[in-house]
Z-matrix of the N, CA and C atoms (Angstrom, degrees):
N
C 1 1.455
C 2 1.532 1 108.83
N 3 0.937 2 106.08 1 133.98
C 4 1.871 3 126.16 2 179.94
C 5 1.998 4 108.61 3 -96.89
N 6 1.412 5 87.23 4 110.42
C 7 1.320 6 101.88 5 -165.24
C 8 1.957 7 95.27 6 -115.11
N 9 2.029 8 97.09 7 115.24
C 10 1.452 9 95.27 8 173.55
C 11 1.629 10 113.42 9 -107.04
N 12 1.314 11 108.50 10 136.07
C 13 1.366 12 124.16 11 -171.61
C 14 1.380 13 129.44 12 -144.58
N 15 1.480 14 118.60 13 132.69
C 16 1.573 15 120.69 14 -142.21
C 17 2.166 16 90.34 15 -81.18
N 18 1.185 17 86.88 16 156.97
C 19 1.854 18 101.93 17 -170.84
C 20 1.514 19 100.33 18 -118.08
N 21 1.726 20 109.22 19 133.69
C 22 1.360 21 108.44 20 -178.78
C 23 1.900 22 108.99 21 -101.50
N 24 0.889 23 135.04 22 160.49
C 25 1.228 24 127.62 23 142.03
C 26 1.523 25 127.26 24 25.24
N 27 1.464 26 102.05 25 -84.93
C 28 1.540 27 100.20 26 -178.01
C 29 1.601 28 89.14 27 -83.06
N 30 1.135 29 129.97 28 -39.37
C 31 1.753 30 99.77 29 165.72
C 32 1.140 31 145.69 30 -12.91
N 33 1.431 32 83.70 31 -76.24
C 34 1.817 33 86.94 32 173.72
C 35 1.348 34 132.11 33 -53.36
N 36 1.632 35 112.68 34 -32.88
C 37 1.609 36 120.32 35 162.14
C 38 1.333 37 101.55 36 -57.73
N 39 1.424 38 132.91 37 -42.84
C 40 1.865 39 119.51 38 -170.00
C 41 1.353 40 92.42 39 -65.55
N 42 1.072 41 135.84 40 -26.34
C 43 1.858 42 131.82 41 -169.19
C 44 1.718 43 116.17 42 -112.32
N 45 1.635 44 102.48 43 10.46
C 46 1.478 45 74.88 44 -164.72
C 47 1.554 46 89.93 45 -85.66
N 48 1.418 47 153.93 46 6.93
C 49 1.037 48 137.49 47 179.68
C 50 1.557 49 104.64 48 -76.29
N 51 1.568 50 131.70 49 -36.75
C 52 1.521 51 138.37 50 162.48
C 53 1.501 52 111.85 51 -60.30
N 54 1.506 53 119.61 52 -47.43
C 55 1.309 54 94.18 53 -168.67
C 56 2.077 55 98.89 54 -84.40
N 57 1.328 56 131.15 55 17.20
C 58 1.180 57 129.84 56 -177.46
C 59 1.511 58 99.09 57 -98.45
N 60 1.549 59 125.92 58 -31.08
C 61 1.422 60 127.23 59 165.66
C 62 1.869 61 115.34 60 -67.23
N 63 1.162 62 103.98 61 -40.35
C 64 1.518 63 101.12 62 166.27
C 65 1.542 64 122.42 63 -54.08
N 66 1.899 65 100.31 64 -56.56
C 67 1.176 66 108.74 65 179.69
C 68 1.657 67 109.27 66 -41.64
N 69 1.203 68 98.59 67 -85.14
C 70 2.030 69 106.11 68 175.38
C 71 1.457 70 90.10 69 -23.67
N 72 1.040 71 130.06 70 -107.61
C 73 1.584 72 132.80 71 -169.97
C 74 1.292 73 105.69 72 -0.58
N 75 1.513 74 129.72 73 -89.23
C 76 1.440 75 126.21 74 -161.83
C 77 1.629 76 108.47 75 -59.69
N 78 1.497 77 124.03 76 -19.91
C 79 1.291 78 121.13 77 176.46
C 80 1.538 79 119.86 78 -83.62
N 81 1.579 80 109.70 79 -16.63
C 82 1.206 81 110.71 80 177.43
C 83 1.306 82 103.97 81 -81.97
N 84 1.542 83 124.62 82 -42.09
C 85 1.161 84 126.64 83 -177.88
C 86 1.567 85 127.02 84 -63.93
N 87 1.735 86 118.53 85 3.24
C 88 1.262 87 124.08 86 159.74
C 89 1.549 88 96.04 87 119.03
N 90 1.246 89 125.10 88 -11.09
C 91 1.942 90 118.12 89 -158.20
C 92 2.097 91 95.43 90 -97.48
N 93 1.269 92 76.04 91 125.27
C 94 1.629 93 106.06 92 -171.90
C 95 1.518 94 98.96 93 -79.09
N 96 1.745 95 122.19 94 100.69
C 97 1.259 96 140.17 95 179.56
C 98 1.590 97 115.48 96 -124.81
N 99 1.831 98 114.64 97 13.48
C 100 0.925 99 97.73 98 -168.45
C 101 1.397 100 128.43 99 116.66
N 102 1.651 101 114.05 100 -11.18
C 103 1.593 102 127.37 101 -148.91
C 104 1.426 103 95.63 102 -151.03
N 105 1.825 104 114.08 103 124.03
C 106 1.369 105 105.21 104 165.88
C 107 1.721 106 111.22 105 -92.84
N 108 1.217 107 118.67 106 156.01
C 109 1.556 108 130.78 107 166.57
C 110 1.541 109 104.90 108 -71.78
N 111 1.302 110 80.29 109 158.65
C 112 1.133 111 149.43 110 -92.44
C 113 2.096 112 119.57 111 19.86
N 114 0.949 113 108.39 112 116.75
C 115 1.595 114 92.62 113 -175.32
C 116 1.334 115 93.35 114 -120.98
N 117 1.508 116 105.38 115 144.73
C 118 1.460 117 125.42 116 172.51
C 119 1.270 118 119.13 117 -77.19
N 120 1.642 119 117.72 118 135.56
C 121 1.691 120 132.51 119 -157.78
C 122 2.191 121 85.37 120 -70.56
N 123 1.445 122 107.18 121 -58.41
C 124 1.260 123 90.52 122 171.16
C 125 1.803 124 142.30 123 -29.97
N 126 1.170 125 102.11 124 -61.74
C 127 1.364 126 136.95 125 -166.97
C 128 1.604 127 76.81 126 -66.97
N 129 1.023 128 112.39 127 -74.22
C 130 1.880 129 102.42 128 -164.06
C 131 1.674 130 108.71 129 -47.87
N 132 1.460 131 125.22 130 -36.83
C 133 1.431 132 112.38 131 -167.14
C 134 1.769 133 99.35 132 -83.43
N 135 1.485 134 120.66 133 -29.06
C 136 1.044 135 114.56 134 164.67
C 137 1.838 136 116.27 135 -44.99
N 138 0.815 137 99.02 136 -45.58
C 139 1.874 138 116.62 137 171.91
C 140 1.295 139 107.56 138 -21.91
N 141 1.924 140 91.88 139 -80.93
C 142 0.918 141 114.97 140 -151.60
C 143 1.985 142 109.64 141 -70.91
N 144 1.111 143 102.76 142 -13.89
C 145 1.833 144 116.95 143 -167.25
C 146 1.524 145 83.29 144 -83.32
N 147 0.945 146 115.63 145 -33.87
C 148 1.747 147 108.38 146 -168.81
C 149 1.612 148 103.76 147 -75.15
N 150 1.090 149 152.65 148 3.81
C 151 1.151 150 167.44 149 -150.29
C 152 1.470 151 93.37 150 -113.71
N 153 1.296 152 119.77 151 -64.00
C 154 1.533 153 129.37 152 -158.27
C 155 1.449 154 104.66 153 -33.54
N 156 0.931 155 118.95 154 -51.54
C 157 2.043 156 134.55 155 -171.31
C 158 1.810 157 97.41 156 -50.70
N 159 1.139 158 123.06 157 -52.31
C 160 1.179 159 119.15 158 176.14
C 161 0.864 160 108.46 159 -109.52
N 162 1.430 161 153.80 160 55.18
C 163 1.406 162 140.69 161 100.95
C 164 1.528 163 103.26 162 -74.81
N 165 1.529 164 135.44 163 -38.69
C 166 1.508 165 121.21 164 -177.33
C 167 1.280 166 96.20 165 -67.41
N 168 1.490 167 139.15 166 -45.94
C 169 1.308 168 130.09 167 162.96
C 170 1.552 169 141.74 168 -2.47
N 171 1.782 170 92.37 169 -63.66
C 172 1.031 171 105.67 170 -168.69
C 173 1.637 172 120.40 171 149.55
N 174 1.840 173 84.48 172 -72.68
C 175 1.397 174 120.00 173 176.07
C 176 1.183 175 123.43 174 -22.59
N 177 1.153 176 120.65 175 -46.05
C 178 1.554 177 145.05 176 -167.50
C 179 1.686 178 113.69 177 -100.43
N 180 1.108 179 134.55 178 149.15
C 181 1.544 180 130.59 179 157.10
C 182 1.454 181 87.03 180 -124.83
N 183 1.386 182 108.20 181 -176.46
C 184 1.496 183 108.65 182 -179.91
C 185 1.525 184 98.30 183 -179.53
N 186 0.867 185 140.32 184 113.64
C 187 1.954 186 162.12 185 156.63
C 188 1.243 187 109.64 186 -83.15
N 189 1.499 188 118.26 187 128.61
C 190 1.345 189 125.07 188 154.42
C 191 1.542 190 112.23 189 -117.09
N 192 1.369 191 120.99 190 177.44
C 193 1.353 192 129.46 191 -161.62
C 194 1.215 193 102.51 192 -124.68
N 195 1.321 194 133.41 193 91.54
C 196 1.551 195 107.07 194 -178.52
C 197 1.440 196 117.18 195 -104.58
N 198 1.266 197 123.80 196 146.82
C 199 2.037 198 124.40 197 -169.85
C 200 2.066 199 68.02 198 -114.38
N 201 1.387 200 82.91 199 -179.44
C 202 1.354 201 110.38 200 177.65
C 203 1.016 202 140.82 201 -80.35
N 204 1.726 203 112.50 202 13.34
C 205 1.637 204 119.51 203 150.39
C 206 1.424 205 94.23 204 -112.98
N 207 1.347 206 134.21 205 -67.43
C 208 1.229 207 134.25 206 -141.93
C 209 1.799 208 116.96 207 -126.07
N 210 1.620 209 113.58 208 -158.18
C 211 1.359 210 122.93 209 -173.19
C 212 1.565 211 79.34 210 -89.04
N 213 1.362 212 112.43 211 121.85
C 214 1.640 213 106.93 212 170.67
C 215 2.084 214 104.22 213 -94.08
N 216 1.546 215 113.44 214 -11.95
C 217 1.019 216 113.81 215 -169.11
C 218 1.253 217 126.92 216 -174.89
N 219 1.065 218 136.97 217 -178.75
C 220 1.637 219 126.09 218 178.60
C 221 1.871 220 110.32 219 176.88
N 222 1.788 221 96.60 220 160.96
C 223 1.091 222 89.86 221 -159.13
C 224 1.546 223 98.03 222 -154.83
N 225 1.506 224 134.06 223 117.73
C 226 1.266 225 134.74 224 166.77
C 227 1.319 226 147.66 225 -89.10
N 228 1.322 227 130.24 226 133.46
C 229 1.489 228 107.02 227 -163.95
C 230 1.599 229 88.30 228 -126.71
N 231 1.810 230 118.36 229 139.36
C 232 1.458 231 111.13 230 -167.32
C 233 1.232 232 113.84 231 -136.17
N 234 1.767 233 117.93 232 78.80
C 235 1.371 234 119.84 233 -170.83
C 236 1.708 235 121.60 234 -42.59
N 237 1.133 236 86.09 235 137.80
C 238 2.104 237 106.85 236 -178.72
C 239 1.480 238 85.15 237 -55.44
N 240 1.532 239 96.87 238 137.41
C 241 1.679 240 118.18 239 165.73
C 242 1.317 241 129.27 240 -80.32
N 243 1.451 242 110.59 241 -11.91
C 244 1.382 243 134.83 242 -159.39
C 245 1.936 244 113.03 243 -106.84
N 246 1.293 245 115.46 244 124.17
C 247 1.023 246 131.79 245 -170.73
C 248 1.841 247 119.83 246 -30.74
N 249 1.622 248 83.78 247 -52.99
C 250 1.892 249 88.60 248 -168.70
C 251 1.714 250 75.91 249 -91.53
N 252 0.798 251 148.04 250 33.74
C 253 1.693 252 127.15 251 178.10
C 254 1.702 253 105.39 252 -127.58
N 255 1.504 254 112.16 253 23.72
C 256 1.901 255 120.70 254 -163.09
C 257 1.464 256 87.00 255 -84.65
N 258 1.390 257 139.62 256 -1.53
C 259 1.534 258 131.28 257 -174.80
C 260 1.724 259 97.98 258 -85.70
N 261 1.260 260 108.53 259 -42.96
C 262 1.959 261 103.58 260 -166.17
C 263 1.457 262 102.47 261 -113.22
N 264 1.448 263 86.31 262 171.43
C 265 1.345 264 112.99 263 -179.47
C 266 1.316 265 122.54 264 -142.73
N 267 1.249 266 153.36 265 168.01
C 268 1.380 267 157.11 266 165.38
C 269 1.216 268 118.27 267 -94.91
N 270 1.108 269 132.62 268 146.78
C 271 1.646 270 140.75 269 -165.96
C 272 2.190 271 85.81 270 -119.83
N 273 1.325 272 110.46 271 124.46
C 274 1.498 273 105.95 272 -162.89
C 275 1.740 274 88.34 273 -147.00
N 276 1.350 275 115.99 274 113.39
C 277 1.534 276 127.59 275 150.48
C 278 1.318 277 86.01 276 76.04
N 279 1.585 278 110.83 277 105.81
C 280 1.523 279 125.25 278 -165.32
C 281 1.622 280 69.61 279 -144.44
N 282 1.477 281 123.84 280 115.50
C 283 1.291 282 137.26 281 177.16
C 284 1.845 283 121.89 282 -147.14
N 285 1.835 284 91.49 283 126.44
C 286 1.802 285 71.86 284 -166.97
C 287 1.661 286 75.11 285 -113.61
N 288 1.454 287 110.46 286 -177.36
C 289 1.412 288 119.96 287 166.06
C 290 1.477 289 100.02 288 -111.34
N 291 2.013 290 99.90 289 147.71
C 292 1.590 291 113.31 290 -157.71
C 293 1.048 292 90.58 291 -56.89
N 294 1.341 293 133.40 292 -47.99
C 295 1.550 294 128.16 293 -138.43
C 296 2.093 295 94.49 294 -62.20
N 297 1.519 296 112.82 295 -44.58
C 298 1.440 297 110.42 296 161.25
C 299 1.410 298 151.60 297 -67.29
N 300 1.064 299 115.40 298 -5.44
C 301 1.619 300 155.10 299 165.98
C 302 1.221 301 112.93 300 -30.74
N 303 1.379 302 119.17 301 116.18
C 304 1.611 303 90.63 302 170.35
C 305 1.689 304 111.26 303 121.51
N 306 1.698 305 97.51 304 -30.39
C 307 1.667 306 114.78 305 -167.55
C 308 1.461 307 120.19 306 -112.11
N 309 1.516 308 107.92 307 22.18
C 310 1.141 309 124.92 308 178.55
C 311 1.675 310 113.81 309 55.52
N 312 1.069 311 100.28 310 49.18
C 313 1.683 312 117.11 311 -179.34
C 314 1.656 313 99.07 312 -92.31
N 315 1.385 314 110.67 313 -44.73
C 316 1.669 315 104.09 314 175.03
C 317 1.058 316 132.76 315 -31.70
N 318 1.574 317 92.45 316 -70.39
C 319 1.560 318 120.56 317 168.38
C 320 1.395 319 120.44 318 -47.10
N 321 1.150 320 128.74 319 -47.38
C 322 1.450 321 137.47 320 172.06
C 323 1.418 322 117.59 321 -67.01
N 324 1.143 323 121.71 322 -11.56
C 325 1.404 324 142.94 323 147.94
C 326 1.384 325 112.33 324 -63.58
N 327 1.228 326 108.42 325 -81.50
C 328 1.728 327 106.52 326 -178.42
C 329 1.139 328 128.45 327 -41.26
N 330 1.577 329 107.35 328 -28.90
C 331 1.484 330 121.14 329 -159.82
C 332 1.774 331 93.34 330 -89.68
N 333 1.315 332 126.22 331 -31.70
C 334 1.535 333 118.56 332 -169.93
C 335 1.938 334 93.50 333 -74.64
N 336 1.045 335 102.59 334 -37.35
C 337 1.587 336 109.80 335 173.14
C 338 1.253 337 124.84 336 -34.59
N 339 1.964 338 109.37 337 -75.21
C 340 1.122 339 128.34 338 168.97
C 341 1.959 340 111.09 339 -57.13
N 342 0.917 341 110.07 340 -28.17
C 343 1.490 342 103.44 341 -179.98
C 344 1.348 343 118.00 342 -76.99
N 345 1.433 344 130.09 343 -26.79
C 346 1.554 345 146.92 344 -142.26
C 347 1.847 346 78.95 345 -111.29
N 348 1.623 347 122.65 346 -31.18
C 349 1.165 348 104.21 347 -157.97
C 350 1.576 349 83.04 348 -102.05
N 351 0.981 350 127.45 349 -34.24
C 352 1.988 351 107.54 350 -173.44
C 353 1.668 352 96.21 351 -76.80
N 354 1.745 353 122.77 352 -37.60
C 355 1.753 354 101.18 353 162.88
C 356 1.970 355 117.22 354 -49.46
N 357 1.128 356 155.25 355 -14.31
C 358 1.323 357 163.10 356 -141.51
C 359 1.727 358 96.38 357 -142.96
N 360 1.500 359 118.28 358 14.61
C 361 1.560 360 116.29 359 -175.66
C 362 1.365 361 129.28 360 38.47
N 363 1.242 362 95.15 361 31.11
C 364 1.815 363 100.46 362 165.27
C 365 1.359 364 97.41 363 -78.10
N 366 1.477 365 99.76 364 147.13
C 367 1.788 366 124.11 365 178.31
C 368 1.217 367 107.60 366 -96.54
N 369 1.554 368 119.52 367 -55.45
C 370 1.281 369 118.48 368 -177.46
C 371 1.527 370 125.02 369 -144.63
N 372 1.022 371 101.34 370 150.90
C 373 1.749 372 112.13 371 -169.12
C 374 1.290 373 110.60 372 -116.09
N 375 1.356 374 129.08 373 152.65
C 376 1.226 375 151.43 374 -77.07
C 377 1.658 376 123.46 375 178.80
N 378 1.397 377 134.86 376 48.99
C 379 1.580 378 116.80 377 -172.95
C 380 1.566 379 109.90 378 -128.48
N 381 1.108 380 111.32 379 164.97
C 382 1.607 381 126.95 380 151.55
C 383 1.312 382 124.68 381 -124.82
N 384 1.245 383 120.37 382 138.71
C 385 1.095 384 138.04 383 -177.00
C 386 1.733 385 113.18 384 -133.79
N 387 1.466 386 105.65 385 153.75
C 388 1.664 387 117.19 386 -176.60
C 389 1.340 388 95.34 387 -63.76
N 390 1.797 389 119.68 388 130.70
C 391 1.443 390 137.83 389 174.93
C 392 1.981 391 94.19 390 -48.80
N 393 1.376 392 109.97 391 142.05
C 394 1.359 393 105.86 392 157.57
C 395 1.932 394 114.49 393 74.16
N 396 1.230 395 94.83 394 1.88
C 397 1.424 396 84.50 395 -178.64
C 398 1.626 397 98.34 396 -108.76
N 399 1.672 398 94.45 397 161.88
C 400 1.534 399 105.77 398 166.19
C 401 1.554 400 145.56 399 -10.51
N 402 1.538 401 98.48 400 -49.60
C 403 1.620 402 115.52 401 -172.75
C 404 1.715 403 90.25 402 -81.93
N 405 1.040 404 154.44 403 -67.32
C 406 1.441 405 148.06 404 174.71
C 407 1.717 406 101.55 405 -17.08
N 408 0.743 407 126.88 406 -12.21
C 409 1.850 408 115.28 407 -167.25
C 410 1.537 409 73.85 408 -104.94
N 411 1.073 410 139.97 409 -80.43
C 412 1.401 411 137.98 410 -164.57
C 413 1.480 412 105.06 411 -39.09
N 414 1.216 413 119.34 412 -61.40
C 415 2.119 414 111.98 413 -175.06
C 416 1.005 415 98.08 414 -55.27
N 417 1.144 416 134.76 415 -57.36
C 418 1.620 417 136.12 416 -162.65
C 419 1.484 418 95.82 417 -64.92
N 420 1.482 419 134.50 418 -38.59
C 421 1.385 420 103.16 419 -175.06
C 422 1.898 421 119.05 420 -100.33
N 423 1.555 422 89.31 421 12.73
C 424 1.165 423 116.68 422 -174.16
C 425 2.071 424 109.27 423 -84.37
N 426 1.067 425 106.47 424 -25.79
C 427 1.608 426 129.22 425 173.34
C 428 1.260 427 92.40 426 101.13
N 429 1.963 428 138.12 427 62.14
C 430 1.252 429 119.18 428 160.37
C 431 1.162 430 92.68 429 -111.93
N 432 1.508 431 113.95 430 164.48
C 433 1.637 432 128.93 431 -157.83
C 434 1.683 433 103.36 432 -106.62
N 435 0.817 434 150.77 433 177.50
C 436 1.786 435 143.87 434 -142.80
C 437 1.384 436 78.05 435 -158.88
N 438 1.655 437 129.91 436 115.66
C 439 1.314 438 138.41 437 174.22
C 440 1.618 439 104.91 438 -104.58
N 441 1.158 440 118.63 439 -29.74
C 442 1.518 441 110.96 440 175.73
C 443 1.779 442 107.51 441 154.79
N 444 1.218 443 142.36 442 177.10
C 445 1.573 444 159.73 443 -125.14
C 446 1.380 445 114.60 444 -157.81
N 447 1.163 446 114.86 445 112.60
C 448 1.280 447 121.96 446 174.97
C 449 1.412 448 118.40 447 -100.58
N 450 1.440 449 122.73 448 126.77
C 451 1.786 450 124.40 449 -177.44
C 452 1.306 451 92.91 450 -56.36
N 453 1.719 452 111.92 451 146.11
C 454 1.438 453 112.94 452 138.18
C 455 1.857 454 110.38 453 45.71
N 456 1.246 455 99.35 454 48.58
C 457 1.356 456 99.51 455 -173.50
C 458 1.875 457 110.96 456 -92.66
N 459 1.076 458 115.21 457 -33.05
C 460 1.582 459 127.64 458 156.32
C 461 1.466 460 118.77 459 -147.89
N 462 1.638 461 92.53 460 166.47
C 463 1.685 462 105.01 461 170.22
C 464 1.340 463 115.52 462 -78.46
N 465 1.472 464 104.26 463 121.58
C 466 1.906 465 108.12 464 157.21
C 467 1.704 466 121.39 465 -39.79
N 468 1.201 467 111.91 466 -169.42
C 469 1.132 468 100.42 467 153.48
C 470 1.067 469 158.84 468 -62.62
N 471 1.744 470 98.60 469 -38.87
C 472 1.468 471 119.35 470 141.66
C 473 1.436 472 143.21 471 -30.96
N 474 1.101 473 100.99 472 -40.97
C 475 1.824 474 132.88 473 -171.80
C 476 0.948 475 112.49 474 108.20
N 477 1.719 476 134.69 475 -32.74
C 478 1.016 477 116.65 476 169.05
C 479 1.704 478 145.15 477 -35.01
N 480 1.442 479 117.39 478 141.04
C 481 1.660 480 112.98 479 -167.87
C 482 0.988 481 90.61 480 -81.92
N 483 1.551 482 110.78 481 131.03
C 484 1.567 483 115.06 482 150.56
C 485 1.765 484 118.17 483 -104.48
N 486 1.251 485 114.59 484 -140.42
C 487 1.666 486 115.79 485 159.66
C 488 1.300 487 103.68 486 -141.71
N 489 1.183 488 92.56 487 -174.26
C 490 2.069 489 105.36 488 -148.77
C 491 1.510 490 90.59 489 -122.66
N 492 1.461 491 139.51 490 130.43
C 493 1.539 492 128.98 491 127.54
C 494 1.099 493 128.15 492 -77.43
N 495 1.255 494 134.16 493 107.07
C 496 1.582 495 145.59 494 164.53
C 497 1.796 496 92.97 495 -56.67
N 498 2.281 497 97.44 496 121.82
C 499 1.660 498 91.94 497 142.57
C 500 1.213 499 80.71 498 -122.54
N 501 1.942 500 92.26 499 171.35
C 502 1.631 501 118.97 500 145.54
C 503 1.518 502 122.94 501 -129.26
N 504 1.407 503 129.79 502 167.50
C 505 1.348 504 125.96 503 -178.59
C 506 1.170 505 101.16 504 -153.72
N 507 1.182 506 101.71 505 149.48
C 508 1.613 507 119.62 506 -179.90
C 509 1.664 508 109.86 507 -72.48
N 510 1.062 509 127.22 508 125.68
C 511 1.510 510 135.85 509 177.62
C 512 1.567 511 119.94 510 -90.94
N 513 1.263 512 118.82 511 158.67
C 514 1.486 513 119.35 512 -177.70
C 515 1.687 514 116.57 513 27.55
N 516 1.548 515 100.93 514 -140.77
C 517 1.279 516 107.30 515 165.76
C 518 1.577 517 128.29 516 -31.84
N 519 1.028 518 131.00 517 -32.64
C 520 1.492 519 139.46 518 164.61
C 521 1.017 520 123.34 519 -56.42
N 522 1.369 521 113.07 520 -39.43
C 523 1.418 522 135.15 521 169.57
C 524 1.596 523 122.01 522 -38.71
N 525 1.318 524 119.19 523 -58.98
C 526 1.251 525 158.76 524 177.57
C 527 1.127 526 92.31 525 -65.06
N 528 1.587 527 139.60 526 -67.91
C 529 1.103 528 143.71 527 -156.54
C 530 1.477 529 103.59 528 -76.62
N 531 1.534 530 122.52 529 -40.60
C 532 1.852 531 97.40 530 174.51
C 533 0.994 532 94.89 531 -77.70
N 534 1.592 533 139.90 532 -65.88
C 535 1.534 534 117.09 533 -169.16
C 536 1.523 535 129.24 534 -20.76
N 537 1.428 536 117.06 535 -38.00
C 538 1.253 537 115.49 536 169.89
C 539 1.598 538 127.15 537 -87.01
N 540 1.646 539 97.66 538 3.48
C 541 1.731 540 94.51 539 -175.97
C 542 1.696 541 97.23 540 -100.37
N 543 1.635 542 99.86 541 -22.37
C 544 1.513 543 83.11 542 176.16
C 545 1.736 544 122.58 543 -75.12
N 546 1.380 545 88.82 544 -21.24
C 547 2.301 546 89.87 545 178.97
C 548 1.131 547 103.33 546 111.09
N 549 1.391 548 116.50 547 167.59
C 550 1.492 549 118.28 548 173.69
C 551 1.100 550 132.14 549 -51.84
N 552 1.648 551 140.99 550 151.98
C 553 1.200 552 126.37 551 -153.35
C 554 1.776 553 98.35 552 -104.99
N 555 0.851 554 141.54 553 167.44
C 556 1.497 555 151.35 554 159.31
C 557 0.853 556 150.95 555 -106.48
N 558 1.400 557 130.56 556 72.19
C 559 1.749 558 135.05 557 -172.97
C 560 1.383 559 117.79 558 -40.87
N 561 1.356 560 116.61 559 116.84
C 562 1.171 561 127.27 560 176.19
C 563 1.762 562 109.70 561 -82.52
């Protein structure tokens, strides 16, 4: 059983050596988080320790997934720093490992995310993801809305430029509230 549970501060230092084996993992495996390949197991837990300051902060939330050896997954949420911007947040490095794939571990990720952020009165959320890749089938069937595509917006793992799709979605209470500004829905 895959048990997800929010990580504090000195947490994340007890884990950043697991979530630095994931990291490498999903970067070796081609998924564009930010990290070119070859990436070093070091360099990633260094990463991840650097995080700690803003999760005691605030700034940061942070979920991991754990199965019964290891970090099966993880998932960040990274409140706006900016005054008029205290309504949203970003959904940042939503990562499962392949070997877990498949078992709706994503989703159960996103969803402790989106819930933790409409409990904390966030309205709306916030991500990008590589055009055409994998995780896009999940937002989209997840109810996030596709705002538009950026050229060549970062390097894969490879280095190669790809482009970015920006979604966002309305959170908690907001939620409710566009659903009802758009009107009843209609079965085709």
């Amino acid at each position: 059983m895959t048990e997800i549970v929010p990580v504090s501060g000195p947490g994340l230092v007890t884990y950043a050596d697991e979530l630095a084996a994931l990291l490498v993992e999903t970067v070796g495996g081609g998924s564009s988080v930010g990290f070119l390949a070859p990436l070093d197991r070091g360099a990633a837990a260094a990463w991840w320790r650097e995080r700690a300051g803003a999760v005691d902060a605030g700034d940061l939330r942070v979920w991991i997934a754990r199965d019964a050896e290891r970090v099966a997954g993880t998932i960040g949420l990274v409140r706006a720093p900016l005054p008029n911007a205290r309504h949203r947040a970003e959904i940042a490095k939503l990562m499962v490992r392949p070997s877990a794939r498949g078992q709706g571990l994503g989703r159960s990720l996103l969803a402790a995310a989106e819930r933790s952020a409409a409990e904390e009165g966030i309205t709306l959320l916030v991500l990008d993801t590589e055009s055409g890749s994998p995780a896009e089938r999940l937002y989209r069937s997840a109810g996030w809305t596709e705002c538009g595509s950026i050229p060549d917006y970062a390097a894969d793992p490879a280095g190669a430029l790809r482009p970015t799709t920006l979604y966002y979605k309305a959170a908690g209470a907001a939620q409710g509230s566009a659903k009802r500004a758009a009107g009843p829905s209609t079965a085709s």
